[in-house]
Phi, psi and omega in degrees: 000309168309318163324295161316329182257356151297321170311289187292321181311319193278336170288310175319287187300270162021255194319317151299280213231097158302092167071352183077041174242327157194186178215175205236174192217191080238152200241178167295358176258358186134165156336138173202117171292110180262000163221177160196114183269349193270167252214302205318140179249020199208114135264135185227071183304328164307293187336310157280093207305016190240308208296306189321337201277313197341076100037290202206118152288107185255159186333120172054045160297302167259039179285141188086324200279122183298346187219353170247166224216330144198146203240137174243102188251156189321127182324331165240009154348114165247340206226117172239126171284191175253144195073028169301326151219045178294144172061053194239099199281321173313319188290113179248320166262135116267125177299015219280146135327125181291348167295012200274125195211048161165117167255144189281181174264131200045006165334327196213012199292140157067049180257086164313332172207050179271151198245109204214118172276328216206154159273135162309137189290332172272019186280140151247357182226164212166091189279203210275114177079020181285330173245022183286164222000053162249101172291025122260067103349111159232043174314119168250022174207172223207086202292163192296322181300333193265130196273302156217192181218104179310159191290128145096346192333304191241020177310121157083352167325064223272354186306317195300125176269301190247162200213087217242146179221103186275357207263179171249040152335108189276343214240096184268110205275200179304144171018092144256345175233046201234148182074357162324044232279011183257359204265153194216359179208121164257108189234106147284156189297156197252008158292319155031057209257340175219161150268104160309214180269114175072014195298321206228025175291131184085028194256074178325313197281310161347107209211015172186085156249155172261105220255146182270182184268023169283340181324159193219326211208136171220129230231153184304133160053033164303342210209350200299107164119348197266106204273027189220324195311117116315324203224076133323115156229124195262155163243031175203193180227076187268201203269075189289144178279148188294327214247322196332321184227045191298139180070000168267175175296318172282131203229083188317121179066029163257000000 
């Protein structure tokens, strides 16, 4: 009988910490890798019949970690918590799954030289700093699924050229963009009721945007510094802030 329950305990372990590389959870949403202890610089969460299971990237799973460098993460991934890979200096591929419908606040902060093209077509949330300063960012749509976008989300993104928001979003919130200093195109959501503060402050290249006519609100210094913008054109008449396009070439009621 001991035998046994010695046994089944190495099973136990097994499954909760693999090799001392990591440990698991479950939750009511699923499975969740809540560390990852292993040295590696290449994960392949299919690749392992346990990993594959995997649900939720859980809070400050790989934060900080120094050696990896691309991650391939599971094929039903729903959930990356936050800071799930902040500061992860190395880290150059991540893999997301389109099953994915919610990135975390700070999830991905300041990962200097990640290289991510595209959003999952099911995201639906984006927190607050998730992708702030990983300046090669270079995403150019914004999927029709996501509902919102946390303050500061893509601050410093400089990978980004173009900026297309397929979504009905009405808020784009403070710096959420600001310091994109590469962005040169803008398709707003066409739902569209407010720009917040400082949302697109610091976009240098930026020289024509077109506001829909939902617009409502254009919030202190939203445009403030982007030294090329010229050509505003609105199609309504909303509540512009005086400071909204401080420093451009375009001079709001002049």
């Amino acid at each position: 009988m001991l035998r046994l329950i010695f046994i089944f305990l190495l099973i136990l372990a097994h499954s909760v910490s693999y090799g001392k590389k990591y440990t698991l959870s479950e939750t009511p949403n699923g499975l969740c890798l809540k560390q990852w202890l292993g040295k590696d610089s290449v994960i392949d969460f299919n690749s392992h019949k346990e990993l594959k299971k995997v649900k939720i990237i859980g809070e400050m799973a790989f934060e900080k970690n120094n050696h990896i460098k691309k991650v391939i993460l599971p094929a039903q991934l729903k959930i990356i918590e936050k800071r799930a890979f902040n500061t992860c200096e190395k880290l150059e591929q991540v893999k997301i799954p389109p099953s994915v419908t919610y990135i975390g606040n700070s999830a991905f902060n300041m990962d200097r030289n990640l290289l991510l093209a595209s959003l999952p077509d099911s995201l639906t949330e984006i927190g607050e700093w998730a992708f702030w300063d990983c300046n090669k960012v270079s995403i150019s749509t914004i999927p029709q699924s996501v509902i919102k976008i946390g303050r500061q989300a893509f601050t410093c993104c400089e990978g980004i050229t173009t900026l297309i928001f397929k979504n009905n979003m009405e808020v784009i919130n403070d710096r959420c963009f600001s310091g994109c200093k590469n962005i040169e195109r803008i398709v707003f959501p066409k739902n569209l009721k407010v720009i917040e503060h400082f949302a697109f402050a610091r976009c240098i290249k930026l020289k024509c945007v077109d506001f829909p006519k939902s617009l409502e609100k254009i919030s202190h210094q939203a445009f403030a510094n982007c030294w090329d913008l010229e050509i505003v054109n609105f199609s309504s008449a909303p509540n512009v802030d005086s400071t909204a396009f401080d420093n451009c070439k375009y001079h709001f009621g002049k």
